[in-house]
PDB file with SEQRES, HELIX, SHEET and CRYST1 records, atoms N, CA, C and O in Angstrom:
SEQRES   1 A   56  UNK UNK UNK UNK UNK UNK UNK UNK UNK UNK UNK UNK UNK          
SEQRES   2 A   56  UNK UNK UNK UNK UNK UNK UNK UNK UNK UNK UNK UNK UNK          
SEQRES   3 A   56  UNK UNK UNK UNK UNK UNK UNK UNK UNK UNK UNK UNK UNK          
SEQRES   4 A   56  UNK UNK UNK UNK UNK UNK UNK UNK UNK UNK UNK UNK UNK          
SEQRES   5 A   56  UNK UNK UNK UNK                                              
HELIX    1 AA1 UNK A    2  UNK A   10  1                                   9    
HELIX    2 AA2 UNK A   15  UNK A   17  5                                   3    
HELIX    3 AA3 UNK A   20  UNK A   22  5                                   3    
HELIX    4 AA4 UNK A   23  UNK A   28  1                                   6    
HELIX    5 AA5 UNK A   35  UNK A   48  1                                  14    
HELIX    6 AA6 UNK A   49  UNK A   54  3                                   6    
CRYST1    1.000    1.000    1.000  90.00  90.00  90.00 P 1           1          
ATOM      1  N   UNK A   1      84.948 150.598  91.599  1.00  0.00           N  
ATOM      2  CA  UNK A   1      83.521 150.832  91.653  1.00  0.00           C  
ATOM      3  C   UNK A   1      83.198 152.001  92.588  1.00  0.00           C  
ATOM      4  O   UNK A   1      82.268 152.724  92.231  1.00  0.00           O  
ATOM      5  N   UNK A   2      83.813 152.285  93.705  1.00  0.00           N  
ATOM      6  CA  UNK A   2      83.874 152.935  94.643  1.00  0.00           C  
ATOM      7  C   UNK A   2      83.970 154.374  94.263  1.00  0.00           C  
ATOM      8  O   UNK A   2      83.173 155.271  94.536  1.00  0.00           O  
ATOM      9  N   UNK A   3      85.182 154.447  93.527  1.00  0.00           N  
ATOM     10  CA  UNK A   3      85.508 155.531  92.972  1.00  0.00           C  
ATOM     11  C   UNK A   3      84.993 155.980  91.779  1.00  0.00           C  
ATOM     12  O   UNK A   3      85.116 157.165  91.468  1.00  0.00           O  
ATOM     13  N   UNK A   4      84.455 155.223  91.099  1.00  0.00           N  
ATOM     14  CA  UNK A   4      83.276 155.802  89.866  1.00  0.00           C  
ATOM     15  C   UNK A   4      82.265 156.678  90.462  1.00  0.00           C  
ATOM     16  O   UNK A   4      82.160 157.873  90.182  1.00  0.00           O  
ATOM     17  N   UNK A   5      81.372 155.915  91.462  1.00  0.00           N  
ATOM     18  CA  UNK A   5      80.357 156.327  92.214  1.00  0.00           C  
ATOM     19  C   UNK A   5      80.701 158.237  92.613  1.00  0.00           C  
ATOM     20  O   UNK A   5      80.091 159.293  92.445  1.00  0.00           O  
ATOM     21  N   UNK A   6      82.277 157.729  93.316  1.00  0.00           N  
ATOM     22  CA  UNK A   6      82.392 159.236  94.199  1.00  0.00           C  
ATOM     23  C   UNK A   6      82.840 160.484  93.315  1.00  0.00           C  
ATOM     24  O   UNK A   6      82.871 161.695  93.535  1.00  0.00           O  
ATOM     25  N   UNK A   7      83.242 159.520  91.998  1.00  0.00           N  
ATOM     26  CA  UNK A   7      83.424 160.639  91.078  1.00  0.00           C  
ATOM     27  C   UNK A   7      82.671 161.315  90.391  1.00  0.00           C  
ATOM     28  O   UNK A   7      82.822 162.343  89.732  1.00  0.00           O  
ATOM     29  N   UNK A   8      81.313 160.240  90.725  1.00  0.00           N  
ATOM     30  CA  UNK A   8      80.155 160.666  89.548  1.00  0.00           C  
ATOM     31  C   UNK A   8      79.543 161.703  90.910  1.00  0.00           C  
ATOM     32  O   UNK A   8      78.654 162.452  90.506  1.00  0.00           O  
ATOM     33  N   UNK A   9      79.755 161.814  91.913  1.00  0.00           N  
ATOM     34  CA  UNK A   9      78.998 162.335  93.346  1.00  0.00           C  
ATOM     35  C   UNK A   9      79.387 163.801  93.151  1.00  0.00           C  
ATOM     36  O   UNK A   9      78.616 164.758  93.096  1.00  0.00           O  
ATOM     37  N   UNK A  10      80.720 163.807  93.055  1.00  0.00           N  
ATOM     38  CA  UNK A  10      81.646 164.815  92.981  1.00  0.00           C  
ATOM     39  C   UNK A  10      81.391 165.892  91.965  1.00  0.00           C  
ATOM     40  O   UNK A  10      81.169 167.066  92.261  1.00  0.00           O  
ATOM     41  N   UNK A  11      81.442 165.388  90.699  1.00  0.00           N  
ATOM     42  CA  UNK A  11      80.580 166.157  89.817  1.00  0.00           C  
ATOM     43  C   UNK A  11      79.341 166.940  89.323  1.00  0.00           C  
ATOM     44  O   UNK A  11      79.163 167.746  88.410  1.00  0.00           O  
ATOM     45  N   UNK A  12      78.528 166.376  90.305  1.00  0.00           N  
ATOM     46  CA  UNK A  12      77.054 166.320  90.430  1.00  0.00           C  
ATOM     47  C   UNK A  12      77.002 167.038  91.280  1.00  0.00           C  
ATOM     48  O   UNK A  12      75.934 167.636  91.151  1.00  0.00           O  
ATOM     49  N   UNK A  13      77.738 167.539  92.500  1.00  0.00           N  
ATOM     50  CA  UNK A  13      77.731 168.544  93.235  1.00  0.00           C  
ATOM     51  C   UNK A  13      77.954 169.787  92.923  1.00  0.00           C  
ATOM     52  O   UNK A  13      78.758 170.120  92.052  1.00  0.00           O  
ATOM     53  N   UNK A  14      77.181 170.677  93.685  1.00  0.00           N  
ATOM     54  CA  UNK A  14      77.818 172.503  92.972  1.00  0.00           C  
ATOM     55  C   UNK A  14      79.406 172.583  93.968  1.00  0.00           C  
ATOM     56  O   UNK A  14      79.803 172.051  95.005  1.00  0.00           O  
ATOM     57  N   UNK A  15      80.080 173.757  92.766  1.00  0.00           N  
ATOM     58  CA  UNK A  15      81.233 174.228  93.432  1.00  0.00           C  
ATOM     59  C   UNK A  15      81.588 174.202  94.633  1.00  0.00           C  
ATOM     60  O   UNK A  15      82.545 173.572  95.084  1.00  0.00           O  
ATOM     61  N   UNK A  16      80.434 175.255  95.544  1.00  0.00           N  
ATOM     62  CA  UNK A  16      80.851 175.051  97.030  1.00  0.00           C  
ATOM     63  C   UNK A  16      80.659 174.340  98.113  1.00  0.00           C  
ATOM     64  O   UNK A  16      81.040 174.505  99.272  1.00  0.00           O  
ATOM     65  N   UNK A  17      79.695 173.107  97.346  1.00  0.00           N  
ATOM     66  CA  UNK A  17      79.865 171.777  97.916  1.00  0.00           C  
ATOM     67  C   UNK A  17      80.367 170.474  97.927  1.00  0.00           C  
ATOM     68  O   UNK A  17      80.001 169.464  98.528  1.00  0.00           O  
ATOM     69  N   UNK A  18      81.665 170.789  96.811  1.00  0.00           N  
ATOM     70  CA  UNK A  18      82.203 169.768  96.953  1.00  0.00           C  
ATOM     71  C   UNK A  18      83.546 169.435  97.985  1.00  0.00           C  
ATOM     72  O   UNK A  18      84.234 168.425  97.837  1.00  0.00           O  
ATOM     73  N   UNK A  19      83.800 170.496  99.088  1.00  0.00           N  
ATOM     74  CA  UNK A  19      84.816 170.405  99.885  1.00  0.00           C  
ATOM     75  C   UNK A  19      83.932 169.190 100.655  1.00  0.00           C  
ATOM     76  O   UNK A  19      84.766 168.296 100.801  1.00  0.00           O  
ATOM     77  N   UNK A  20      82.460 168.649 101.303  1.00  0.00           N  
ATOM     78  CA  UNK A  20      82.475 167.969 102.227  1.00  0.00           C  
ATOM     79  C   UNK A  20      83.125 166.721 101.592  1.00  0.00           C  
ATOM     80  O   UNK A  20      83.868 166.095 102.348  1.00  0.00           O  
ATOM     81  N   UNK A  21      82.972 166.238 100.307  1.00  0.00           N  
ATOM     82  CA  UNK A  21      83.836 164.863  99.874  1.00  0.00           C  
ATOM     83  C   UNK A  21      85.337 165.092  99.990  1.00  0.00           C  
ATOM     84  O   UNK A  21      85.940 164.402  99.169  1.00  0.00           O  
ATOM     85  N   UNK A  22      86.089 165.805 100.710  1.00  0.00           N  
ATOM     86  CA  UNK A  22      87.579 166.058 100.452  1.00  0.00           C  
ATOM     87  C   UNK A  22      87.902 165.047 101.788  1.00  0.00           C  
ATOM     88  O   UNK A  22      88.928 164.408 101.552  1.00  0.00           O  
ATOM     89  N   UNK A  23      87.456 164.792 102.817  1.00  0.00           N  
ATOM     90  CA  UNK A  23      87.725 163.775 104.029  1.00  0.00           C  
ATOM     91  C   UNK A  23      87.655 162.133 103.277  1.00  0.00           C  
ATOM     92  O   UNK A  23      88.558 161.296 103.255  1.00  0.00           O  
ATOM     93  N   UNK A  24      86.500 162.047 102.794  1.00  0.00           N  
ATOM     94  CA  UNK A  24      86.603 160.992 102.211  1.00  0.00           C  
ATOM     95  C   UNK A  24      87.442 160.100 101.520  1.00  0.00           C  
ATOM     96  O   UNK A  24      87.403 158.869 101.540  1.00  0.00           O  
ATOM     97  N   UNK A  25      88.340 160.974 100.799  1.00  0.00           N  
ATOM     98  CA  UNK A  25      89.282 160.774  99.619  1.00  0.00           C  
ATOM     99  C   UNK A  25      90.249 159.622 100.584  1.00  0.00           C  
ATOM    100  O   UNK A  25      90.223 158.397 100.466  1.00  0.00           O  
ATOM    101  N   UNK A  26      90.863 160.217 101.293  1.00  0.00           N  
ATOM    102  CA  UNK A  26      92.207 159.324 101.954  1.00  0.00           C  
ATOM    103  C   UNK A  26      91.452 157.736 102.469  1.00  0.00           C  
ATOM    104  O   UNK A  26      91.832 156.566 102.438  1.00  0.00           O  
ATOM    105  N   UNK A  27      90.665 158.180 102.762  1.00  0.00           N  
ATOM    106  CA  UNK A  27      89.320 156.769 103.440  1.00  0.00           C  
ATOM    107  C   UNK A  27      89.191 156.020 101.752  1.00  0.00           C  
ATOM    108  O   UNK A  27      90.201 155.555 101.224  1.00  0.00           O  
ATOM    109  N   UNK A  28      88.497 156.006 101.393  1.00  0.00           N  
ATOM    110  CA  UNK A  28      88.537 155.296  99.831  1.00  0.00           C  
ATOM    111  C   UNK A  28      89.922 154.794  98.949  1.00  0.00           C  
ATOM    112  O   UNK A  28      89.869 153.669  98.453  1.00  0.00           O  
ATOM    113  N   UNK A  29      91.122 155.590  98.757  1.00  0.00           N  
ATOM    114  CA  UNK A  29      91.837 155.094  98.329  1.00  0.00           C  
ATOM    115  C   UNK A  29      92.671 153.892  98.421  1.00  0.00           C  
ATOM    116  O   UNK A  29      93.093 153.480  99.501  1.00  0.00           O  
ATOM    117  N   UNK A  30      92.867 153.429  97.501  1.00  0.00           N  
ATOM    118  CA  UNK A  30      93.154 151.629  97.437  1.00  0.00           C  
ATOM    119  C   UNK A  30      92.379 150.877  98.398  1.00  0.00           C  
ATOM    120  O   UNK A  30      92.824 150.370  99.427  1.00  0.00           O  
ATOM    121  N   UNK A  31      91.202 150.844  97.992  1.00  0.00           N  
ATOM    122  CA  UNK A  31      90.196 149.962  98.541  1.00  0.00           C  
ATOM    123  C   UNK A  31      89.858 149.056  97.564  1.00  0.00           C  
ATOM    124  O   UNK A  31      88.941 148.333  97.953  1.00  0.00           O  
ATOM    125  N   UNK A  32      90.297 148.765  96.264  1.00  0.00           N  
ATOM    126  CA  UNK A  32      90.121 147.668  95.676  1.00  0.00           C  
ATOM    127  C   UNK A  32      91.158 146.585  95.665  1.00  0.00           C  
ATOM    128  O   UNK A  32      92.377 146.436  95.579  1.00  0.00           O  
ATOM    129  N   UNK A  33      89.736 145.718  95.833  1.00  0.00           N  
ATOM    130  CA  UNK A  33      90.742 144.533  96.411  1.00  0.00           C  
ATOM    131  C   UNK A  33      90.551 143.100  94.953  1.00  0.00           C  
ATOM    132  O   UNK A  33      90.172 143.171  93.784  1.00  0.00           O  
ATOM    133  N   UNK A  34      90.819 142.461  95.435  1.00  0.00           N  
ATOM    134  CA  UNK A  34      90.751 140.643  94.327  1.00  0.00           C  
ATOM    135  C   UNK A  34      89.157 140.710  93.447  1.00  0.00           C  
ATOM    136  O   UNK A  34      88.260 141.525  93.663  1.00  0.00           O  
ATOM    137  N   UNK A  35      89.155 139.917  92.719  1.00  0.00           N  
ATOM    138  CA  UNK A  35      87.713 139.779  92.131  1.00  0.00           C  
ATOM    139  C   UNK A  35      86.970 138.982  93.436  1.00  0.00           C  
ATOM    140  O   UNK A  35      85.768 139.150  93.640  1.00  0.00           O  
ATOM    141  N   UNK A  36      87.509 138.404  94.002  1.00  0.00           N  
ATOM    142  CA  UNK A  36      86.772 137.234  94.761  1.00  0.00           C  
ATOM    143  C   UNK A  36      85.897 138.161  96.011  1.00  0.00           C  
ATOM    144  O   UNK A  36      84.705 138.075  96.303  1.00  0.00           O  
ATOM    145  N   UNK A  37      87.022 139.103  96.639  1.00  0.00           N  
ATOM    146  CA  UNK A  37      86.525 139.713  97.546  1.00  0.00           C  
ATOM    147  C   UNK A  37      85.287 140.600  96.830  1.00  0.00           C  
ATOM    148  O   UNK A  37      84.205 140.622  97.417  1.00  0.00           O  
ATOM    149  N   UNK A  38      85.443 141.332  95.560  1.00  0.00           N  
ATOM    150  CA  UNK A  38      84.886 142.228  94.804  1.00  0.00           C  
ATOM    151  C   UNK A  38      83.370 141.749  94.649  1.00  0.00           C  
ATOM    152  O   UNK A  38      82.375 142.465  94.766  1.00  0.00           O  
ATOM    153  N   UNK A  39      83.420 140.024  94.283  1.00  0.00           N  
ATOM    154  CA  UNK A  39      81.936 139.153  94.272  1.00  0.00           C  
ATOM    155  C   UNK A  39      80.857 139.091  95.575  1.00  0.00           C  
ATOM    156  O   UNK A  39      79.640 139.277  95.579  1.00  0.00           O  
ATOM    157  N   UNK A  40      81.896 138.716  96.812  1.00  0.00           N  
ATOM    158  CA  UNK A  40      81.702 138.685  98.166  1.00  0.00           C  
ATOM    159  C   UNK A  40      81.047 140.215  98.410  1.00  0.00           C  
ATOM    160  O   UNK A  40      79.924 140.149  98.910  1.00  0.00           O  
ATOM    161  N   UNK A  41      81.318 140.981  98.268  1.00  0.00           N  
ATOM    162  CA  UNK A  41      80.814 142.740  98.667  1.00  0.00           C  
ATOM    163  C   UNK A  41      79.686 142.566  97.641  1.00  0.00           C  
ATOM    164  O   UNK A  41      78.550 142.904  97.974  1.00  0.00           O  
ATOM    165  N   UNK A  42      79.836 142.238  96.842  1.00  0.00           N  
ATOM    166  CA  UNK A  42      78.275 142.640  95.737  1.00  0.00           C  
ATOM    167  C   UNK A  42      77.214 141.456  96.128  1.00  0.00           C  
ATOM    168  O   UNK A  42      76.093 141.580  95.636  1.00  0.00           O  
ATOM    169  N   UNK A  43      77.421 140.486  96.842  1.00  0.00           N  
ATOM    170  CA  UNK A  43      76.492 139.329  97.274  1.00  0.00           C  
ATOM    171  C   UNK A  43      76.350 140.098  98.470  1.00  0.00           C  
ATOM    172  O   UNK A  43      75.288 140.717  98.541  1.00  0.00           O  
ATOM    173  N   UNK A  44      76.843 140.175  99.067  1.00  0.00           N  
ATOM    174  CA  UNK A  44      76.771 141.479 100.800  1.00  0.00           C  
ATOM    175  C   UNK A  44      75.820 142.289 100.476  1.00  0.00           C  
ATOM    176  O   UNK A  44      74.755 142.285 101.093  1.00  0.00           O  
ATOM    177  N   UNK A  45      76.072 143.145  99.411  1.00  0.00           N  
ATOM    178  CA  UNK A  45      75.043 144.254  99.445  1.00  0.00           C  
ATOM    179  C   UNK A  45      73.637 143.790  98.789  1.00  0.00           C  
ATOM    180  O   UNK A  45      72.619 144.482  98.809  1.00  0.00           O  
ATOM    181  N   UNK A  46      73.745 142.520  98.211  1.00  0.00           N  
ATOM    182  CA  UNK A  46      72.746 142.270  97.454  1.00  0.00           C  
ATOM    183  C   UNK A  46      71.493 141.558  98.534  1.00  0.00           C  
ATOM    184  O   UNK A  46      70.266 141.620  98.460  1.00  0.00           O  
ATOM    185  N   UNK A  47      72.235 140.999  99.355  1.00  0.00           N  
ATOM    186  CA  UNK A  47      71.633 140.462 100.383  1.00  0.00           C  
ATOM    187  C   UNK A  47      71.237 141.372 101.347  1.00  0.00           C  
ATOM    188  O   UNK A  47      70.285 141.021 102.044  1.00  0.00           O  
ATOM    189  N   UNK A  48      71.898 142.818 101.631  1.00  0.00           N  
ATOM    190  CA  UNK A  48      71.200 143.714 102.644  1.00  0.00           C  
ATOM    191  C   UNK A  48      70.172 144.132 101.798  1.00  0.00           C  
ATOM    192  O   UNK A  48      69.239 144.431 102.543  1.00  0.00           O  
ATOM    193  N   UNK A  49      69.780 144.348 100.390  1.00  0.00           N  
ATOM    194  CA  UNK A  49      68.802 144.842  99.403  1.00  0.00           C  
ATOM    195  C   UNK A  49      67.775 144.232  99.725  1.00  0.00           C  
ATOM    196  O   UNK A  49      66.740 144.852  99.970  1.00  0.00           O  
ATOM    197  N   UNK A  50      67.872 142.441  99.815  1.00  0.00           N  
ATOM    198  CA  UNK A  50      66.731 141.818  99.592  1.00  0.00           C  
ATOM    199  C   UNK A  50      66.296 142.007 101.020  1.00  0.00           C  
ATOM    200  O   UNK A  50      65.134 142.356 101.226  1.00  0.00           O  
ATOM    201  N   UNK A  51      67.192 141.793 102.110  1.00  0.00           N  
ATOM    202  CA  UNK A  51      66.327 141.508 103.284  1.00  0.00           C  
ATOM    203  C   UNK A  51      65.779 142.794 104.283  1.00  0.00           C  
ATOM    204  O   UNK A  51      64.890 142.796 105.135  1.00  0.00           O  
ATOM    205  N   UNK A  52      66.743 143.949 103.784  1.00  0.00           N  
ATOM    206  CA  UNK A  52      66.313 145.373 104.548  1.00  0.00           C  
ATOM    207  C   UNK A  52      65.349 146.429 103.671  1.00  0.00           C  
ATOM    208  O   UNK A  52      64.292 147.007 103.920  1.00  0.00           O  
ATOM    209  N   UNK A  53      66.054 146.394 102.769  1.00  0.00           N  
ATOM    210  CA  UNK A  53      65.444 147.549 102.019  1.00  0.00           C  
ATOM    211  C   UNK A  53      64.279 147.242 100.916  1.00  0.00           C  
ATOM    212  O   UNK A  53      63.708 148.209 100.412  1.00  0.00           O  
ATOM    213  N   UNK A  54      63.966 146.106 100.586  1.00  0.00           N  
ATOM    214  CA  UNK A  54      62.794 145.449  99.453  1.00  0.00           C  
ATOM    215  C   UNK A  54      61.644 145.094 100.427  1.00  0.00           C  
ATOM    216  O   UNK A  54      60.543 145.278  99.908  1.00  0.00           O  
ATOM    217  N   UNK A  55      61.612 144.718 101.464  1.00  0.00           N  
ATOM    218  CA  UNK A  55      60.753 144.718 102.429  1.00  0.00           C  
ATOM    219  C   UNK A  55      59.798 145.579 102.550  1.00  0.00           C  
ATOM    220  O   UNK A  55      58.606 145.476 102.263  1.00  0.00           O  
ATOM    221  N   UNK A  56      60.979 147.293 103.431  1.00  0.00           N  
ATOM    222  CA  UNK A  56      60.232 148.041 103.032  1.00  0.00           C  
ATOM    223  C   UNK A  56      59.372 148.960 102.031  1.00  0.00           C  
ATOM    224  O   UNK A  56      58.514 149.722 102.477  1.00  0.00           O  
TER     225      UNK A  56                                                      
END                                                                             
């Protein structure tokens, strides 16, 4: 999921801005983990949605 996102980021950027995503790369790789953990991160973020950001 991670890497869809940064790929779709990556693309969407012009030429001479896509060196700032080049740090990133080593940080992201094999960061997918189990389905279970995968559910746990999407209830995480779903829960910072409702209580931080829908508020405002």
């Amino acid at each position: 999921m991670i890497g869809v996102f940064m790929d779709a980021w990556y693309e969407g950027l012009p030429d001479d801005e896509r060196s700032i995503l080049d740090p990133l790369i080593p940080i992201i790789l094999d960061t997918r983990a189990t389905p279970g953990i995968e559910e746990a991160r999407a209830l995480m973020a779903g829960d910072w949605l409702v209580r931080t950001y829908a508020p405002v």
